[in-house]
C-alpha positions, 0 to 999 in steps of 0.5 A: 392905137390900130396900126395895122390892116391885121389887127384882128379887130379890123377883120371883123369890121371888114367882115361886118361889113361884107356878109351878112350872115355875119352880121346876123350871127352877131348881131351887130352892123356897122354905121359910118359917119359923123351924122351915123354916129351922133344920131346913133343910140348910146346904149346900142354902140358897142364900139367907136373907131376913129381915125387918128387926124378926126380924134385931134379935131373939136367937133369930134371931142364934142360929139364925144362928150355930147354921148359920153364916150370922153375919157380915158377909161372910155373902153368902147372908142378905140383910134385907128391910124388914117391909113388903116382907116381908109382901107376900112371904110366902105365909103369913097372919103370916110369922115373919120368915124365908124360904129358898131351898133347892136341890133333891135329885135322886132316882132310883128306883136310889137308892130301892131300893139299899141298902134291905133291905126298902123301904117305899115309897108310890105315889102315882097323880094325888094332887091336894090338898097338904095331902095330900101333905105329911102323907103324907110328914110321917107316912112318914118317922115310919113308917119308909117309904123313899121317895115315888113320884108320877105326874106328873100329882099335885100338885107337892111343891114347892107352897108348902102342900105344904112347910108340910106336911110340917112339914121332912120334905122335906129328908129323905125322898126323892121321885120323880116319874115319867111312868109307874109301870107302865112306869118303876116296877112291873119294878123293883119285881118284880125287886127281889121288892117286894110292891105292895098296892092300897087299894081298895074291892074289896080280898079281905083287910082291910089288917092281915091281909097282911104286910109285913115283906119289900120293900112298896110301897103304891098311892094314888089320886086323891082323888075318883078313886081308883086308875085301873084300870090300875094298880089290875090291875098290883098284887100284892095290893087290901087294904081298910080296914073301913068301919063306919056309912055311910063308903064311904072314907077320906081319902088322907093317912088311908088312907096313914097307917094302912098306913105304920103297920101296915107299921111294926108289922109290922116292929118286932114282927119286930125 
């Protein structure tokens, strides 16, 4: 059992938790809670901490047994004293269990083949993680493919990002790339994948547009908006109407209401 602060795996996890470029060089990010840990996939937990009053609980030997991970030649789960733990968790009242979870590689490649018809979201310096984390929460409901961001946005991995999506993060791929008009836009128009702007200057209201075939939807940053460069490179700027004095819509918002219509669109035609 870790007893101490000092213990040099509590460092790391603190370390995870805090950086991101730790994060990357590992390639590791930390997940927290019982729901985080029962959707997380077996082969991806590099590690489990538990705290020393959630291990003596039942429903904790039973997710245990449920992955596999009972035993006592079990290396990956390690018990940690309560007071040690809370010190470790990023949340306000810690459920008792934290994860180490590999990350998955994604490559646009992969986003696009074996997709008929992707729906995928591009997301240009989105910056809040609650953000973030709902649009890939709500787009693995819609339906949609994959999540492309710019470098710039925030990272995936935040720590709030990851309560977000609530385990929508083990499932839905995400790319981050330099730049999408140069690594992204050819590919998409070689695979005929209709891109559409949300912008106030859109000349069609958003439910006015089809989406059935290849789509790919452009998000921008938060105070910002989309840069007008990549708002130039789009197919189509649709708008969401706007009634009362609401100039524009949260991103996770705006990004919800188009996955969904997409999804509409699709189901009806099914």
């Amino acid at each position: 059992m870790i007893t101490s602060s000092s213990n040099a795996q509590i460092k790391r996890v603190q370390q995870l938790l805090k950086k991101a470029k730790t994060r990357r060089e590992e390639g590791v990010f930390v997940v927290e809670g019982i729901k985080m840990f029962k959707e997380a996939p077996i082969e991806r937990i590099q590690k489990v901490y538990l705290s020393q009053s959630f291990a003596q609980k039942e429903a904790c030997t039973a997710i245990l047994r449920e992955k596999g991970l009972a035993g006592e030649r079990e290396q990956r789960v390690e018990l940690v004293e309560d007071k040690v733990f809370r010190a470790l968790s990023d949340t306000v009242t810690p459920q008792g269990v934290l994860c180490l979870i590999q990350m998955q590689t994604c490559t646009l490649k992969g986003l696009l083949e074996g997709e008929k018809t992707p729906l995928l979201m591009i997301l240009e310096d989105l910056q809040d993680p609650g953000n973030l984390g709902t649009i890939i929460r709500t787009g693995e409901g819609a339906g949609v493919t994959g999540v492309i961001l710019s470098r710039t946005s925030v990272d995936v991995y935040n720590p709030k990002v990851i309560r977000s999506t609530m385990g929508s993060i083990y499932r839905m791929p995400v790319l981050y790339v330099d730049s999408i008009i140069e690594e992204v836009l050819g590919k998409l128009k070689e695979r005929e994948i209709r891109t559409y702007a949300a912008h106030l200057k859109g000349k069609n209201t958003y439910d006015r547009e089809d989406y059935e075939g290849g789509t790919a939807f452009f998000i921008g940053n938060e105070g910002n908006g989309l840069t007008d460069a990549l708002t130039g490179q789009a197919d189509t700027l649709i708008r969401i109407p706007m009634e009362g004095s609401v100039e524009s819509l949260n991103a996770a918002m705006a990004s919800g209401i188009l996955m969904y219509e997409a999804s509409r669109q699709r189901r009806n035609k099914n």
